[in-house]
C-alpha positions as CSV (number, residue, x, y, z in Angstrom):
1,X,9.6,-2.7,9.2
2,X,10.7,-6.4,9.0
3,X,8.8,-9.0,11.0
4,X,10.2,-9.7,14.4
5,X,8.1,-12.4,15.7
6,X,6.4,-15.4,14.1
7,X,2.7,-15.6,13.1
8,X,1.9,-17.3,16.4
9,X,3.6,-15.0,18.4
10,X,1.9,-12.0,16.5
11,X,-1.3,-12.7,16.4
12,X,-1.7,-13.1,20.3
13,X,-1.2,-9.3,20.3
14,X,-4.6,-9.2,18.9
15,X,-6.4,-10.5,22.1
16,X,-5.2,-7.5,23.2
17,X,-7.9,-5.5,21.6
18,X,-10.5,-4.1,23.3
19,X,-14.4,-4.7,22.8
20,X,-16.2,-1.6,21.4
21,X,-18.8,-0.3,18.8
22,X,-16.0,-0.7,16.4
23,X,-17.4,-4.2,16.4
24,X,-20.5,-5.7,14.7
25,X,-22.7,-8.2,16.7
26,X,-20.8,-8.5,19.8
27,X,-22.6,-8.7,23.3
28,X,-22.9,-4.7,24.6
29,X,-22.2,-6.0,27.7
30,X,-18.8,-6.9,26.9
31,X,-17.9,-3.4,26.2
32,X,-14.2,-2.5,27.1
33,X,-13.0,-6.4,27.6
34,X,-9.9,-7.6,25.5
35,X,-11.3,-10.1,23.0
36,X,-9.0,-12.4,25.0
37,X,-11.3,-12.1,28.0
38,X,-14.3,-12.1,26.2
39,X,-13.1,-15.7,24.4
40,X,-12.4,-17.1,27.7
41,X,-15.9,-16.4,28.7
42,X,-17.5,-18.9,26.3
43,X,-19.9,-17.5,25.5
44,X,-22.9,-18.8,23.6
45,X,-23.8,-17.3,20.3
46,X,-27.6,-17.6,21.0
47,X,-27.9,-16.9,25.0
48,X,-24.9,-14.8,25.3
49,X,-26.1,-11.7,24.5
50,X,-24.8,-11.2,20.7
51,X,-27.6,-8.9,19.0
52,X,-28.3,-10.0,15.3
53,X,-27.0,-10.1,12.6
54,X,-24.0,-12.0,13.7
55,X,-21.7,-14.2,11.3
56,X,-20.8,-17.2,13.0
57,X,-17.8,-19.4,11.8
58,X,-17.3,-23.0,12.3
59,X,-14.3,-23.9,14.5
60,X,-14.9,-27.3,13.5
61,X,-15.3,-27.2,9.7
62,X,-12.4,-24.7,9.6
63,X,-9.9,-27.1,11.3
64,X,-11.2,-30.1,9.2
65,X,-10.9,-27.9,6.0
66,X,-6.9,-26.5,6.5
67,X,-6.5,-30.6,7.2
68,X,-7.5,-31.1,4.2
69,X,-5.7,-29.1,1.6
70,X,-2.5,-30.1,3.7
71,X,-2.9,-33.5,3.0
72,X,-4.1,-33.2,-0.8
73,X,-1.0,-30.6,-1.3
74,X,1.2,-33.6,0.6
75,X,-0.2,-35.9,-1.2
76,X,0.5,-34.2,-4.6
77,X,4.1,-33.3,-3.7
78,X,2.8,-29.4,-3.8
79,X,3.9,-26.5,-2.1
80,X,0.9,-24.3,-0.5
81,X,0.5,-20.3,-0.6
82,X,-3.0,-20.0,0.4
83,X,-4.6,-16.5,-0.8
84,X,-4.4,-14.0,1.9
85,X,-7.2,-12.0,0.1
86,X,-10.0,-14.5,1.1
87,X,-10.0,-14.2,4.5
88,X,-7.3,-11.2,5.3
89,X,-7.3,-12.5,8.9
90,X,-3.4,-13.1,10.8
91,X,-5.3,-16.1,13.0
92,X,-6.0,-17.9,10.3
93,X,-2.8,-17.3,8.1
94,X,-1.2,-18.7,11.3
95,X,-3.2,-21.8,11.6
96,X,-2.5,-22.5,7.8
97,X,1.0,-22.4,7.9
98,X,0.9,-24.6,11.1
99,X,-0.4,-26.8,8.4
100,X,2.2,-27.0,6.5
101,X,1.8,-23.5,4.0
102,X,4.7,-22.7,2.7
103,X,3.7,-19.0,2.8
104,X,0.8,-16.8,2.3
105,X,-0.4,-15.4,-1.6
106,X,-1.1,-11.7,-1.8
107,X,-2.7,-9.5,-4.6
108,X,-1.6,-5.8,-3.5
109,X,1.4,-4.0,-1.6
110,X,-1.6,-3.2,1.1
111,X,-2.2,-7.0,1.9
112,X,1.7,-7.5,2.2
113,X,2.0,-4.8,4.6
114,X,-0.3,-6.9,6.7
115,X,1.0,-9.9,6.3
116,X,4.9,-8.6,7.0
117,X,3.0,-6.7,10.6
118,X,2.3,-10.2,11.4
119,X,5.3,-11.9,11.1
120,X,4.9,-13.9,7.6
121,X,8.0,-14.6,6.3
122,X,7.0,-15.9,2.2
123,X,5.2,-13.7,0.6
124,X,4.1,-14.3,-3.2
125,X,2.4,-11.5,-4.8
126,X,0.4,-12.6,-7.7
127,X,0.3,-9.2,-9.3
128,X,3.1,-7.4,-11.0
129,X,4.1,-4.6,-8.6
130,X,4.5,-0.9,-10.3
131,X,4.2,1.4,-7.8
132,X,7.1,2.7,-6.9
133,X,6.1,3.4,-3.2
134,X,5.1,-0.2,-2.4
135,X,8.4,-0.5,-4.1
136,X,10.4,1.2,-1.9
137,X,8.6,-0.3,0.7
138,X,9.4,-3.8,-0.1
139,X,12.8,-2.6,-0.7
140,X,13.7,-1.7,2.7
141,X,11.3,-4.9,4.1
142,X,14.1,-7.0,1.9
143,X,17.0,-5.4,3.2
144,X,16.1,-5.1,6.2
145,X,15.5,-8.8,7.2
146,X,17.5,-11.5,5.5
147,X,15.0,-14.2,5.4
148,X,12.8,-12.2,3.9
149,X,11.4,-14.3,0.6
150,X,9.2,-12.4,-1.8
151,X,8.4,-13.0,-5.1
152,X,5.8,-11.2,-7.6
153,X,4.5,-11.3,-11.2
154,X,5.8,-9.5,-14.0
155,X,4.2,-9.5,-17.7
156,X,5.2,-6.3,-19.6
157,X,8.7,-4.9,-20.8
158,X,7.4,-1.5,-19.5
159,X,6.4,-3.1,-15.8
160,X,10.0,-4.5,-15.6
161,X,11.2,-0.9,-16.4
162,X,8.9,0.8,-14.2
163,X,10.2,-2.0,-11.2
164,X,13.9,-1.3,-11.9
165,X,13.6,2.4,-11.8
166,X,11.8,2.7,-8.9
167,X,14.2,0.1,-7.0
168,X,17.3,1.8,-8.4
169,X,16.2,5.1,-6.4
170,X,15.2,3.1,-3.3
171,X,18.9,2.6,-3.2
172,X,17.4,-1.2,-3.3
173,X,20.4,-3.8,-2.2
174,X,18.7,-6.9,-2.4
175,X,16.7,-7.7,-5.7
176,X,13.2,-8.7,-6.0
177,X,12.5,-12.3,-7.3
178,X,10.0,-12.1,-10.2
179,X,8.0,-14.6,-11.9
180,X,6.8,-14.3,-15.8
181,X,3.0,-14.3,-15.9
182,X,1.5,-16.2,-18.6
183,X,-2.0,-15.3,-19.8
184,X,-4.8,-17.9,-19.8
185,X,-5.6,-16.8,-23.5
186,X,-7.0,-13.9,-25.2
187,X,-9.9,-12.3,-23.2
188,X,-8.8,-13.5,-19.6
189,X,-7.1,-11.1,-17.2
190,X,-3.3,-10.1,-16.7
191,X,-0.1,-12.0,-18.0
192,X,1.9,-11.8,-21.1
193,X,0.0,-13.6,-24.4
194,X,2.4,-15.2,-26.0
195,X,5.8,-17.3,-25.4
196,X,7.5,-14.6,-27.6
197,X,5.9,-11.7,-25.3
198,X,7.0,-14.0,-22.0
199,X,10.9,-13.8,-23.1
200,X,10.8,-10.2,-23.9
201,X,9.8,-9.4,-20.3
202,X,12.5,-12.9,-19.7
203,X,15.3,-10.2,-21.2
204,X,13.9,-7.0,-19.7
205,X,14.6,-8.9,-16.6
206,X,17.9,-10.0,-17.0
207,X,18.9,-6.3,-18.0
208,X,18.2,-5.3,-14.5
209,X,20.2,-5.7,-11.6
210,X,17.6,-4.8,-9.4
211,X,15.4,-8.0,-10.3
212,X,15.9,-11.8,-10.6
213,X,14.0,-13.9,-12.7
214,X,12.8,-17.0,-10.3
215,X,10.1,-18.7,-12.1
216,X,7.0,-18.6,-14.4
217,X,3.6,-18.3,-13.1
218,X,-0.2,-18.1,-13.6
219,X,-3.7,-18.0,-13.0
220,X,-5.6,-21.2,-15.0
221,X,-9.1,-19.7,-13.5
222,X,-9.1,-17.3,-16.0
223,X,-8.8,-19.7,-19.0
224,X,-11.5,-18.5,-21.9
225,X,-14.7,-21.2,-21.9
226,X,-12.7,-23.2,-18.8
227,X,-12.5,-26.8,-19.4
228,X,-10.9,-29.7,-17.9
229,X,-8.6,-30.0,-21.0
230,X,-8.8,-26.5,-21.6
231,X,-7.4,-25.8,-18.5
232,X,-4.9,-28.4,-18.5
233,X,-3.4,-27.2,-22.0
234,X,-2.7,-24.1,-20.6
235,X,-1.1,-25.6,-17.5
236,X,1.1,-27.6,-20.0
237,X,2.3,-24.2,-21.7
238,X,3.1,-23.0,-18.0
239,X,5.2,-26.0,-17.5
240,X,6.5,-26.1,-21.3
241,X,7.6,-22.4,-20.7
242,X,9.7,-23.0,-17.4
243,X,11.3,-26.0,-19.0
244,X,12.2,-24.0,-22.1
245,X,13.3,-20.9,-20.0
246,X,15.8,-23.1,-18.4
247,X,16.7,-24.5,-21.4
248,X,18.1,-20.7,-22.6
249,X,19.6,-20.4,-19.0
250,X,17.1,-17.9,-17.6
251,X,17.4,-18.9,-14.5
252,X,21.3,-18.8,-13.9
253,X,20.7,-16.0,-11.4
254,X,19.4,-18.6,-9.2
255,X,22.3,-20.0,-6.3
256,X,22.8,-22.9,-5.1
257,X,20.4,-25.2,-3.9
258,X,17.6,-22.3,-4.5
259,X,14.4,-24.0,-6.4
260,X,12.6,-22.4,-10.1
261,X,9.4,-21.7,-9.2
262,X,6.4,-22.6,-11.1
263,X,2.8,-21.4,-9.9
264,X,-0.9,-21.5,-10.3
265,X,-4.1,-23.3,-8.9
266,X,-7.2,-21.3,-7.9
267,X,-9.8,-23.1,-5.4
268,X,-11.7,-24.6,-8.9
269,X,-8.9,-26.5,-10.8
270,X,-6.3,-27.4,-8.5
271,X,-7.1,-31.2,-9.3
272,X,-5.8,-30.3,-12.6
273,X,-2.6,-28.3,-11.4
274,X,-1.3,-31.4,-9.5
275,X,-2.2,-33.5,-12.8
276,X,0.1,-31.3,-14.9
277,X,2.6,-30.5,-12.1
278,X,3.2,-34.0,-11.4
279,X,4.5,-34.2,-14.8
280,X,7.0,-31.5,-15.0
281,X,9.9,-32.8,-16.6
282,X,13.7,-32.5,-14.5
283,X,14.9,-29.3,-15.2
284,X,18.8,-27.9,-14.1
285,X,17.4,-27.4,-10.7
286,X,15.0,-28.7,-8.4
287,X,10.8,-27.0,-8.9
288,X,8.5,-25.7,-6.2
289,X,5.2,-26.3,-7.5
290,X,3.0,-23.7,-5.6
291,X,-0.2,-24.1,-5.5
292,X,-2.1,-20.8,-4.0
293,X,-5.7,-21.6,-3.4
294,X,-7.4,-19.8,-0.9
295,X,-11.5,-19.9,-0.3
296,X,-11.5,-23.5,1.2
297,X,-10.9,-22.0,4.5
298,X,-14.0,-21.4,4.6
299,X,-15.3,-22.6,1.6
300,X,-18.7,-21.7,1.3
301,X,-22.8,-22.8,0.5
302,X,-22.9,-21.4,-3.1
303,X,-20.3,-21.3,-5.6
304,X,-17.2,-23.0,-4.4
305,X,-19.7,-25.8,-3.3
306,X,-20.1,-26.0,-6.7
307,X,-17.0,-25.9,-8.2
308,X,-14.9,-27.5,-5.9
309,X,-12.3,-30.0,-7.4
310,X,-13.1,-32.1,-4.8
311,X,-16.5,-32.9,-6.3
312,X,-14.6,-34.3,-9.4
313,X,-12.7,-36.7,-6.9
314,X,-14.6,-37.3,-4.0
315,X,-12.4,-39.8,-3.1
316,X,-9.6,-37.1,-1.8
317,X,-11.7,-35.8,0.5
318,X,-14.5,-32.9,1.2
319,X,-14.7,-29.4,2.2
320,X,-17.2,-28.4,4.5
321,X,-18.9,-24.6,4.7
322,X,-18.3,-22.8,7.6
323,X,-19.8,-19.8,7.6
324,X,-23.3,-19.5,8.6
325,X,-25.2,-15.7,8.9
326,X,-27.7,-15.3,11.8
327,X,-30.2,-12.9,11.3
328,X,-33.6,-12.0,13.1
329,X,-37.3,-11.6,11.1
330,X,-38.2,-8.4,12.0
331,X,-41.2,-8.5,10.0
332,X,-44.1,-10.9,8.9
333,X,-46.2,-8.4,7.0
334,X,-48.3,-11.2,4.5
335,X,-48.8,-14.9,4.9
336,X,-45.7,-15.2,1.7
337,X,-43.4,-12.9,2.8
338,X,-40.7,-11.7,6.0
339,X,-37.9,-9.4,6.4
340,X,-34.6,-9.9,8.6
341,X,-32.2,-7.6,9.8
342,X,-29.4,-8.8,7.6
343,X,-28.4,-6.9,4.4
344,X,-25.9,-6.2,1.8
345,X,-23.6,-4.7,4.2
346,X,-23.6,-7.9,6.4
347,X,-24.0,-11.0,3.7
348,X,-21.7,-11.4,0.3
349,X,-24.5,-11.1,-2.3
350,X,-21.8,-10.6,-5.4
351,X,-22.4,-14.6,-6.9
352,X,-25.3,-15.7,-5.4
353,X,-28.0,-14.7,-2.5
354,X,-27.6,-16.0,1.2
355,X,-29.6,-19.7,1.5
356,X,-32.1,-19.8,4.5
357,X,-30.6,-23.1,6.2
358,X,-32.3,-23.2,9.4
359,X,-34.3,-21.3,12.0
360,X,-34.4,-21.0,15.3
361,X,-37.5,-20.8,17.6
362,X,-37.7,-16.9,19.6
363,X,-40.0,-18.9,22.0
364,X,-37.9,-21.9,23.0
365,X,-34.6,-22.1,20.8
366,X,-35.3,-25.1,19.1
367,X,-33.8,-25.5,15.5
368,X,-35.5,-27.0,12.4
369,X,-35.1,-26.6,8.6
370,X,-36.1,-23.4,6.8
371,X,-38.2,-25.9,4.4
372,X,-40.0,-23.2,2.5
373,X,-38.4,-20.5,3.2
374,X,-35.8,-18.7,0.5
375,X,-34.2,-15.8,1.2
376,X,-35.3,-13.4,-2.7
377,X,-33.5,-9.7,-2.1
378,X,-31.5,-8.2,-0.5
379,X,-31.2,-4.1,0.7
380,X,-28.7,-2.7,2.1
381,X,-29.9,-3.5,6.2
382,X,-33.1,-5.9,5.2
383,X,-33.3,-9.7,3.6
384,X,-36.3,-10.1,1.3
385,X,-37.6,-13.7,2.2
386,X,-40.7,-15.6,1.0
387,X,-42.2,-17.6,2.3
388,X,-44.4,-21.2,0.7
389,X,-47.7,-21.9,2.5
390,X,-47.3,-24.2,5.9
391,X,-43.7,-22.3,6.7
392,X,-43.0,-22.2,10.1
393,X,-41.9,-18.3,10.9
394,X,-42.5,-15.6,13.0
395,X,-41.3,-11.9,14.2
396,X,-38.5,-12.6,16.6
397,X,-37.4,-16.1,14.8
398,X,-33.3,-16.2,13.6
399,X,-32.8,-17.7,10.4
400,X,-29.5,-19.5,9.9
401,X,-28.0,-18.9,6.4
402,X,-25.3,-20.2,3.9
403,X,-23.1,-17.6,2.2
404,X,-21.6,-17.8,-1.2
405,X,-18.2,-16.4,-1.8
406,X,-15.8,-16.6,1.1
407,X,-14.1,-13.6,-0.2
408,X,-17.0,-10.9,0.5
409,X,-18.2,-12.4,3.4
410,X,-15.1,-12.4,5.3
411,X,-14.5,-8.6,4.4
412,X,-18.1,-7.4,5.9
413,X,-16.7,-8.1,9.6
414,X,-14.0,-7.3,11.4
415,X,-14.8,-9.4,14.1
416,X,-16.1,-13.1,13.5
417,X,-17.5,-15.3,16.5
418,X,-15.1,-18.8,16.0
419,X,-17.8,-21.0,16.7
420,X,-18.3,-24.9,18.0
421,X,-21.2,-27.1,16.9
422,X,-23.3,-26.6,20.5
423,X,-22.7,-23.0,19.5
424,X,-19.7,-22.0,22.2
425,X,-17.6,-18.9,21.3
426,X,-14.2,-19.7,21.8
427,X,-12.2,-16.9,19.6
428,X,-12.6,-14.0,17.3
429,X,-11.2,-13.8,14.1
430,X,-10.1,-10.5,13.3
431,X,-9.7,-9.4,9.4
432,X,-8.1,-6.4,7.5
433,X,-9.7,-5.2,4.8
């Protein structure tokens, strides 16, 4: 069904929802409120009767971090599809084209469906789309609603083929825009290999009616032994292949005034993407350069900390973690060693293991530093944590830890507190997964 309302509009339909088991963490008490009425309590995250574990998500280290990739993509003269799959959550796809997205990046027909239920109106699905129910799907989305833009991958003669035949008995009228993929080099994931294998699927294209060719399109985290130049040579085949695609006139089924689109950028070489985008050369039409990073919504205490571009130029800013997971010690059985309530079904544990941040006193809610205390396993409901000699911890303590990996923490809740610094609920973000 094509989108009705706008993202803003849609999403206060969630509010709507009422407080139930449904929902880790929240305050029993609260049973059968809308999460509208519960967010206008206030609520404290410590006091307010939440039950542990609880994620927790910075209001104000989520606002400063959607500031910020506006004003790098600004900066860079970039057009921004955030990925959808980080966070999977309609709030925050609304806040992020209130500043200034372009539209929202999806990986699978599911995510779109989601996206379209809440009013997003640019989808770009970085996947090539073969199954021909999501295809008929789309196809009615597209027809249905006018200024409804989509575009997806293609990299095989035999995906084109598969995407034509299941339009064609969709009865599809309008045809799907389609991008070429390009691979990152032998051994990385999807996209064609070579510049030869990118026309063929070029020609399969134009074949069709049911399919436009829009634009080229990658993915340079995938690049063999990543490097800065590495990377940036295979950005300059991207750009060398939309330039010599319209060169051949790929693109003539483009109208007037509509842009050839050329995309990539991950969340740990976009610095590099706006280098090489910055030098695309004129082409027969103008080029959206799309950039679709999407984990420094939240960005995290672990590996995008790590490999953020930002660290390579500080002087464009910083991205600030804003997830932090609360859990209670439940057990002190040795001097060395403790056990909280938080497991593998509540903290992303995929790249690295939650870092013990801070705790906070059971006896008068003061907060100090979790100096010697590292969080070693995790099970499925406990946190393994050792303890050094001197570390301040007892049954009934919450420890306060960093996450790594935006994208499986956010897809453990349903429900995430939206948190200020003096630790005042004032929303719930709702996720999809």
């Amino acid at each position: 069904m094509a989108a009705e309302q706008s993202p803003e509009q849609s999403v206060t339909s969630l509010a709507g929802e009422r407080v139930d088991h449904r929902f880790k963490a929240l305050p029993p008490d609260a049973e059968g409120l809308t999460v509208g009425a519960l967010a206008a309590e206030r609520r404290n995250l410590f006091t307010g009767g939440f039950t542990t574990p609880v994620l927790a998500l910075s209001a104000e280290s989520v606002e400063a971090n959607l500031a910020l990739l506006e004003t790098y993509a600004e900066r860079h003269g970039l057009a921004f599809a955030p990925h959808g799959k980080t966070s999977m959550s309609p709030q925050l796809f609304a806040r992020q084209l209130e500043y200034g997205a372009w539209g929202i990046t999806a990986a699978v027909p599911h995510q779109a469906r989601v996206y379209r239920a809440y009013g997003i109106a640019r989808i770009f699905l970085a996947n090539e789309l073969v199954d021909a129910v999501a295809l008929r799907w789309l196809a009615g989305e597209l027809d249905s609603d006018p200024d409804f833009t989509f575009a997806c991958y293609v990299d095989s003669v035999r995906g084109v083929e598969l995407m034509d035949e299941a339009l064609r008995a969709a009865g599809a009228v309008r045809p799907v825009d389609v991008v070429v993929e390009l691979g990152a080099g032998e051994g990385a994931r999807t996209g064609a290999r070579t510049e030869a294998d990118c026309a063929a699927v070029a020609d399969a294209v134009a074949a069709t009616s049911t399919l436009r060719l829009v634009g080229v399109a990658g993915y340079e985290g995938e690049v063999p032994d990543a490097s800065p130049e590495r990377v940036r040579e295979w950005l300059r085949r991207l750009v060398a292949l939309a330039a010599d695609f319209d060169t051949a006139g790929r693109f003539a089924a483009l109208g007037d005034g509509e842009e050839i689109l050329v995309s990539a950028g991950g969340s740990a070489w976009f610095d590099a993407v706006a280098d090489v985008f910055a030098g695309i050369p004129a082409l027969s039409r103008p080029v959206l350069k799309l950039l679709r990073s999407g984990a420094y919504v939240s960005h995290d205490d672990g590996h995008y900390r790590h490999l953020t571009p930002f660290n390579r130029i500080p002087e464009e800013g910083t991205l600030q973690p804003a997830f932090r997971l609360w859990a209670q010690v439940v057990s002190r059985p040795t001097p060395g060693q403790a056990f909280v309530n938080a497991g593998k079904r509540d903290a992303a544990y995929d790249l690295d293991l939650p870092e013990a941040q801070v705790v906070r006193s059971a006896r008068d809610g003061s907060v100090r530093p979790a100096t010697g205390i590292t969080v070693s396993g995790l099970s499925d409901q406990h946190g393994w944590v050792r303890t050094e000699e001197g570390a301040e911890l007892e049954v009934g303590d919450w420890i306060g830890m960093g996450l790594s990996h935006p994208c499986t923490s956010f897809d453990k809740w349903q429900l995430i507190p939206l948190v200020e610094a003096d630790g005042t609920v004032t929303d719930y973000i709702r996720t999809f997964f």
